[in-house]
C-alpha positions as CSV (number, residue, x, y, z in Angstrom):
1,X,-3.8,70.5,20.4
2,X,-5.5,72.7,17.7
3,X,-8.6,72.0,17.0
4,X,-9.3,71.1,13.2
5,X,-11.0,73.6,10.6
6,X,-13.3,71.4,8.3
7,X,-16.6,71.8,7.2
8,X,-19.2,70.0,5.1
9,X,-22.0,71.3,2.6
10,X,-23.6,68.1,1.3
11,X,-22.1,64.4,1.2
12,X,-20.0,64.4,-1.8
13,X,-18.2,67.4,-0.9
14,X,-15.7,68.4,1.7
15,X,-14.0,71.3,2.2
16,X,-11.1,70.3,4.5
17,X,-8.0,72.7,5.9
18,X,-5.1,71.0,7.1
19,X,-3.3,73.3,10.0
20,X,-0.8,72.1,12.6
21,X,-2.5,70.1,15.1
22,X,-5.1,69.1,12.4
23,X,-5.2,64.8,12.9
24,X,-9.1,64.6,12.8
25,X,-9.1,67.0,9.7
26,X,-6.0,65.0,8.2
27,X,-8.3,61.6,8.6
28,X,-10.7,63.2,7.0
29,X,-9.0,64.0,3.9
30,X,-7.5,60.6,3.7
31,X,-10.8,59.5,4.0
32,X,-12.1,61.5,1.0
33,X,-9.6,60.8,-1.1
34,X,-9.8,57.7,-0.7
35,X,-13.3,57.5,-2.8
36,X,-12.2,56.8,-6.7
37,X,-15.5,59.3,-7.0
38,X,-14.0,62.5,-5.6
39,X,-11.9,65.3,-7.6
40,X,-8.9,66.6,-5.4
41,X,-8.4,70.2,-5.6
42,X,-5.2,71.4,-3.8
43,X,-4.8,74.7,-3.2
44,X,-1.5,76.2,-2.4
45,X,0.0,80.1,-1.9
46,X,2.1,80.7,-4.1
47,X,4.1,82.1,-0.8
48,X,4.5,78.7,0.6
49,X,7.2,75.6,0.0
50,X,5.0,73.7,-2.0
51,X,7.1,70.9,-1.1
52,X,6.1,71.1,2.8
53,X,2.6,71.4,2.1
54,X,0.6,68.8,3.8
55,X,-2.5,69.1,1.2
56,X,0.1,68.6,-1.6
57,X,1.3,65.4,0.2
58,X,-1.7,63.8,0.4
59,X,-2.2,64.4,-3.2
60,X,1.0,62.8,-4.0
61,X,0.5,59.6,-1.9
62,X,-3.1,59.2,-3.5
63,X,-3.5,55.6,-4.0
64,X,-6.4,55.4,-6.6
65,X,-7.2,57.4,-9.6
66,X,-5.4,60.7,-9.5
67,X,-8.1,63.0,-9.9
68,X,-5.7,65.9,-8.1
69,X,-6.1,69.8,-10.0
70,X,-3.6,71.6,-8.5
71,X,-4.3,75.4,-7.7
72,X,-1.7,78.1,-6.8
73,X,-3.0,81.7,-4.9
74,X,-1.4,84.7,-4.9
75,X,1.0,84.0,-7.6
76,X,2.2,87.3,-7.3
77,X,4.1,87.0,-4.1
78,X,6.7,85.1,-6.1
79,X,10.1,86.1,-5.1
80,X,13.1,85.6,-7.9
């Protein structure tokens, strides 16, 4: 098992990465988002599925006020 990337700067923030192997990190961010208070910034390559993105499914299964900004990298590794 992997061990989870996350680190914290203050209280109200969290910066959490959600890898394979991640179930501390993943409890983490359900904990977070969880807190009506918090802003939910997803970040996604634009390289990815978007649709197999663990970050983004958090994001969609949000169950209070959906405070989710949804950021795409690298937009130029879009293939037609």
């Amino acid at each position: 098992m992997q061990k989870a990337k996350l680190s914290s700067a203050a209280e109200p923030f969290c910066r959490v990465t959600i890898d394979s192997g991640g179930t501390i990190a993943f409890e983490l961010a359900q904990k977070y988002m969880r807190r009506t208070r918090n802003i939910i910034l997803a970040v996604v390559s634009a390289g990815m599925n978007i649709e197999r993105d663990k970050a983004i499914g958090l994001a969609k299964r949000r169950e209070v006020d959906p405070e989710v900004l949804g950021i795409i990298t690298q937009v130029d590794r879009i293939e037609d």
